[in-house]
N, C-alpha and C positions, 0 to 999 in steps of 0.2 A: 481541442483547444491548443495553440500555439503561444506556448510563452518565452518570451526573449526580451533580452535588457538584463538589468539590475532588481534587484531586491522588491521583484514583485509577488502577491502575494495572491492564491488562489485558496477559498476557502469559502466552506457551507454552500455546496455545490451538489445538487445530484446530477452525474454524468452517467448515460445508461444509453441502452442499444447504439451502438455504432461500430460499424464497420472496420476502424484501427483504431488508434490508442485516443485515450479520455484525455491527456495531455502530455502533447512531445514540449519538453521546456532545454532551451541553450541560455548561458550567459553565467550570473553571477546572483549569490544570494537572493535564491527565493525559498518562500516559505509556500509548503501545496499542506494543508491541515483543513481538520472537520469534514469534509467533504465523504459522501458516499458514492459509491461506484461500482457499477453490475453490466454483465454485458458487453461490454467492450472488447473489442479487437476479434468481431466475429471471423468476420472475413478473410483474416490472417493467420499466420504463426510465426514465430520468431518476433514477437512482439511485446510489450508491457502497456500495461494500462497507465501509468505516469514510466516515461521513456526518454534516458538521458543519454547522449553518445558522442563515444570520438572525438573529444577534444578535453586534455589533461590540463588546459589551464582554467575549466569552468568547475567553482568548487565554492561552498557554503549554501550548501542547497540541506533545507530542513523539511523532512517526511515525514511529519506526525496527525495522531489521531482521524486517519482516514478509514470508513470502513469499506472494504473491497470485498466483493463477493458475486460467483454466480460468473467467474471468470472462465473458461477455459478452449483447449483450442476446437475447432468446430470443422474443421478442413477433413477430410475424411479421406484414406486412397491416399493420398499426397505422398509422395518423397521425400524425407529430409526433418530438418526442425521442426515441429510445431507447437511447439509449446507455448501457452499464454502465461505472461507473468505479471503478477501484481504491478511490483516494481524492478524496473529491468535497467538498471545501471550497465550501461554495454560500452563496451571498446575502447579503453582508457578513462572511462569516466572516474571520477573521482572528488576525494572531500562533500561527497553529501551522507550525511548524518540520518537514518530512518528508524524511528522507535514509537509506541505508541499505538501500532496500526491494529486492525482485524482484518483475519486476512480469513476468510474461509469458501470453502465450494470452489477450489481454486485447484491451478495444475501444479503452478509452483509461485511461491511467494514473495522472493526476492532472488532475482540473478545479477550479479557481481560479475561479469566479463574481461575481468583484467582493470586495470589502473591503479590507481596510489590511493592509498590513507581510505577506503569505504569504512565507513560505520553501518551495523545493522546492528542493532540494540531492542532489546525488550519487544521482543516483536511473538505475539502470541499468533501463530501459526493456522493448526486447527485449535478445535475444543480437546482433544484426548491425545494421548502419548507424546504429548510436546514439550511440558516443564518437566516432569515429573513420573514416576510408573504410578502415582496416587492421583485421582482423584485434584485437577489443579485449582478448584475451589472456585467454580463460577453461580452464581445465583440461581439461571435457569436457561442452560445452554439450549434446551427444545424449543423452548418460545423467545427464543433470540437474547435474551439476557445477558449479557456476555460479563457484568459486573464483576468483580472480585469479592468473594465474602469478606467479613472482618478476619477469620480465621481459615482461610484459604494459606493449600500449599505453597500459593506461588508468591502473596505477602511475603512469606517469611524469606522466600528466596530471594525479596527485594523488588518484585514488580511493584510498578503505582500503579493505581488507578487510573483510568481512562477515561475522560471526562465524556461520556456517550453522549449525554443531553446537549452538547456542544456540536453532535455529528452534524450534517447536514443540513438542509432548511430549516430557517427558524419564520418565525413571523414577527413582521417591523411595518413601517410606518407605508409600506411600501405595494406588501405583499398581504 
């Protein structure tokens, strides 16, 4: 998906198997949220599955509650980078804000490559050794659960909840 312009918005979307990124976005204030996304960026490395670049004046770009999984790179033999990233903020990118996400079965979750002002906030990573040395307080990480208990470690550190029933596909009038 290619998105450009202004304060558009990408959301409750499953983007899966393809060959480079689920969405390269240039411009101004977009919101990429709810959406899930697996598989991407087979064919490549040096890539991200939502992929912003090179240019320091595109900046209010919001990354929340996407679940990303099942990412990584697939190039085998090759030379050089290969790394697959969730989200891959590259080469001056700058001023987008990402918090909210799931990021798991992945290479690396967010790459930052130079620019001004990046936010990565609240971004739970894997399921184990990422908040906390205890136990981060998920419902039922085996069967995909990813919820925060009421009395989860990672509450008390200030996580929110993550609104999952919001992820992806829903059913409307439509579908």
């Amino acid at each position: 998906m290619f998105l450009h312009g202004v304060g558009n918005r990408v959301a409750h979307n499953r983007i899966h198997d393809a060959p480079h990124n689920a969405v390269l976005f240039w411009g101004n204030d977009h919101l990429l949220e709810f959406n899930e996304v697996y598989r991407v960026c087979m064919d490549t490395g040096d890539a991200g599955a939502f992929y912003i670049g090179r240019d320091w004046t595109q900046r209010g770009h919001v990354i929340r509650y996407n679940d990303f999984h099942d990412l990584g790179a697939t190039l085998s033999g090759e030379s050089g980078f290969n790394a697959v990233m969730a989200v891959y903020l590259d080469d001056t990118a700058c001023g987008t804000t990402v918090y909210g996400n799931i990021m798991r079965r992945i290479n690396h979750a967010i790459l930052i490559g130079g620019g001004r002002m990046p936010e990565a906030i609240q971004k739970l990573v894997t399921v184990t050794d990422n908040l906390t040395k205890d136990d981060p307080g998920l419902v039922s990480p085996d069967t995909g659960d990813f919820r925060l208990k009421d009395d989860s470690a990672s509450r008390k550190l200030g996580f929110k909840p993550i609104p999952f029933e919001k992820i992806g596909l829903y059913r409307d009038e439509y579908r």
